[in-house]
N, C-alpha and C positions, 0 to 999 in steps of 0.2 A: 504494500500500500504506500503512495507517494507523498507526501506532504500534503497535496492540491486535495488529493481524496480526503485526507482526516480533516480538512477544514470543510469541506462541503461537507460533510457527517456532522461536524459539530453545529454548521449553520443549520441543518433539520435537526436537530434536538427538540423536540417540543413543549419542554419543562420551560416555563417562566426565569428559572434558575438552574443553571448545570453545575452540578457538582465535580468538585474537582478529584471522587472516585468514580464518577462517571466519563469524566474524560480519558481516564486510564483505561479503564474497560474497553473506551472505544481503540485507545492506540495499539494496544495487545503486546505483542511479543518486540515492537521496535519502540516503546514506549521512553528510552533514551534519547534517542538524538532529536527526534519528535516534539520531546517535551521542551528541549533546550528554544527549540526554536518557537514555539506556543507560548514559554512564559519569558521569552526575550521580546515579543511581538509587544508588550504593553508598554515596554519601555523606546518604541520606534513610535508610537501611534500617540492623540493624545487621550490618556485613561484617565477617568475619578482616580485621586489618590483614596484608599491607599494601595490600591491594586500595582502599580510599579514599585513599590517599594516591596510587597510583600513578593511581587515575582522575583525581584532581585534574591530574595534569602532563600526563597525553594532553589535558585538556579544554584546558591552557594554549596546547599545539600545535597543536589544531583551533585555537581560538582564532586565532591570527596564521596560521597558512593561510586560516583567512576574511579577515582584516586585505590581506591579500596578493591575497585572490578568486582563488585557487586553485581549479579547476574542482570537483576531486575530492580530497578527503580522501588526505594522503600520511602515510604511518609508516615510522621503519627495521624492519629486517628481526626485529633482536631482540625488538622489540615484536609484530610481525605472530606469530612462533613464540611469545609469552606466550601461556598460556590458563589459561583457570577451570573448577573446579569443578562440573560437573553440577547437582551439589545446591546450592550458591550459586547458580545461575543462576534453577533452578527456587524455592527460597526467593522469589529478590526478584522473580521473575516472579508469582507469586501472592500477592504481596504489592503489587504493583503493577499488576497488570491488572484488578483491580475501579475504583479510583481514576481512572484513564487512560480503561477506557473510560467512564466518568461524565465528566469532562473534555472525549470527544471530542464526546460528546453533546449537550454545553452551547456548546459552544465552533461559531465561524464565522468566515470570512472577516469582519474589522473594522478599521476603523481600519489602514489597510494602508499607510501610509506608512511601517511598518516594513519593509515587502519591497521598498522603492523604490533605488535605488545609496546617497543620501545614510542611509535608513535603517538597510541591512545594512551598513553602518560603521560606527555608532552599535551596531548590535548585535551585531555581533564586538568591540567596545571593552567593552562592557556584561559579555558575555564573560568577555573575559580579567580584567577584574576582579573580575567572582562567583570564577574559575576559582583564584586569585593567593587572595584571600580566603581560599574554602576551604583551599587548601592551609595557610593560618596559624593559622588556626582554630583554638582548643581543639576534642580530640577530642568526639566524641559531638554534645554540646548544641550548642556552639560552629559543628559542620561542617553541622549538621539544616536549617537556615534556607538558608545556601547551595545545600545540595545541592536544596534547597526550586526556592529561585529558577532554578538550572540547568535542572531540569527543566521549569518553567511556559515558560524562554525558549525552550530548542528543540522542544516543543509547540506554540506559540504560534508558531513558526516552521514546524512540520510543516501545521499549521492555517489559518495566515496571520491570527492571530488575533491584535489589538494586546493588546485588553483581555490576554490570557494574560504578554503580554510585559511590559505595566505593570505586570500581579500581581506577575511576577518580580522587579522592581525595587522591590515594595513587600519581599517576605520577603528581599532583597538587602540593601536599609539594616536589615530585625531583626538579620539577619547582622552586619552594622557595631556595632551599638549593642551586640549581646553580647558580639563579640569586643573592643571599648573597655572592656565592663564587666570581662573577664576580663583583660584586659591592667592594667588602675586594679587590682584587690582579687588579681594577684601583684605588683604595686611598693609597695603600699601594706602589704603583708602582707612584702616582703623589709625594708622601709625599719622596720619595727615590730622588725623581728628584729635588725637593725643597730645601731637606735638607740636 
């Protein structure tokens, strides 16, 4: 099943609220790189908080479950009984399903020493640092570029497609250099008021 498919499944959901053990259900067995890329999508799109902030900490947990090669995706219970919004869901799915499938179309099997043991280390550590990132992020502009790079990585993982995965880490470091830039022009901006 390809990215484009689990989002057209989630936009027919017909619960007012889907739960987020219900969206597992639907991912099944590739419920990994899937997920990366589903709970990086809120932080690309604009979402009510606190939905980006809490997708950032699930992605932190997927994260070190990959680190650990945990067969299957694990959540506690309070998170499996969180759910969203219909109309959030359906938003960023139609806002993301024209992009994605253009993506799938372009994208192939490359460069696959990312799918090798030493590379899916390397990309659960890549991960957790997009994932850490975002979360620090100034809102909006700040979280755009991560949520960017989240999504390219676990495409590029559903794909097996490196080129996707280096993109990732190219809009990863834009991430870096915004949030340096935002971090310098509030010390520089406290330090003016001080001093």
């Amino acid at each position: 099943m390809r990215l484009s498919q689990v989002l057209v499944l989630l936009a027919a959901e017909p619960e007012e609220r889907i739960s987020f053990r219900d969206i597992l259900a639907i991912l099944s067995e590739r419920s990994f790189a899937i997920l990366v890329v589903l709970l990086g999508l809120p932080n690309c799109l604009p979402m009510p908080p606190p939905i980006p902030t809490i997708s950032s900490l699930l992605l932190i947990m997927l994260a070190v479950q990959m680190l650990v090669r945990r067969p299957e995706p694990w959540f506690p219970g309070v998170v499996l009984r969180g759910s969203v919004a219909r109309r959030d869901v359906l938003r960023a799915v139609k806002r993301a399903l024209p992009i994605v499938s253009v993506l799938e179309r372009w994208s192939r099997p490359r460069l696959i020493i990312f799918d090798r043991r030493t590379g899916s280390l390397l990309g659960a550590m890549l991960l957790l640092t997009m994932s850490i990132g975002m979360l620090l992020a100034a809102p909006l502009v700040g979280q755009l570029p991560y949520g960017l790079a989240v999504c390219l990585f676990g495409l590029g993982q559903i794909e097996r497609d490196g080129v996707l995965v280096l993109s990732s880490m190219v809009a990863g470091a834009v991430g870096v250099v915004l949030s340096a830039s935002f971090i310098y022009g509030v010390v520089l901006g406290i330090r003016n008021l001080l001093f």
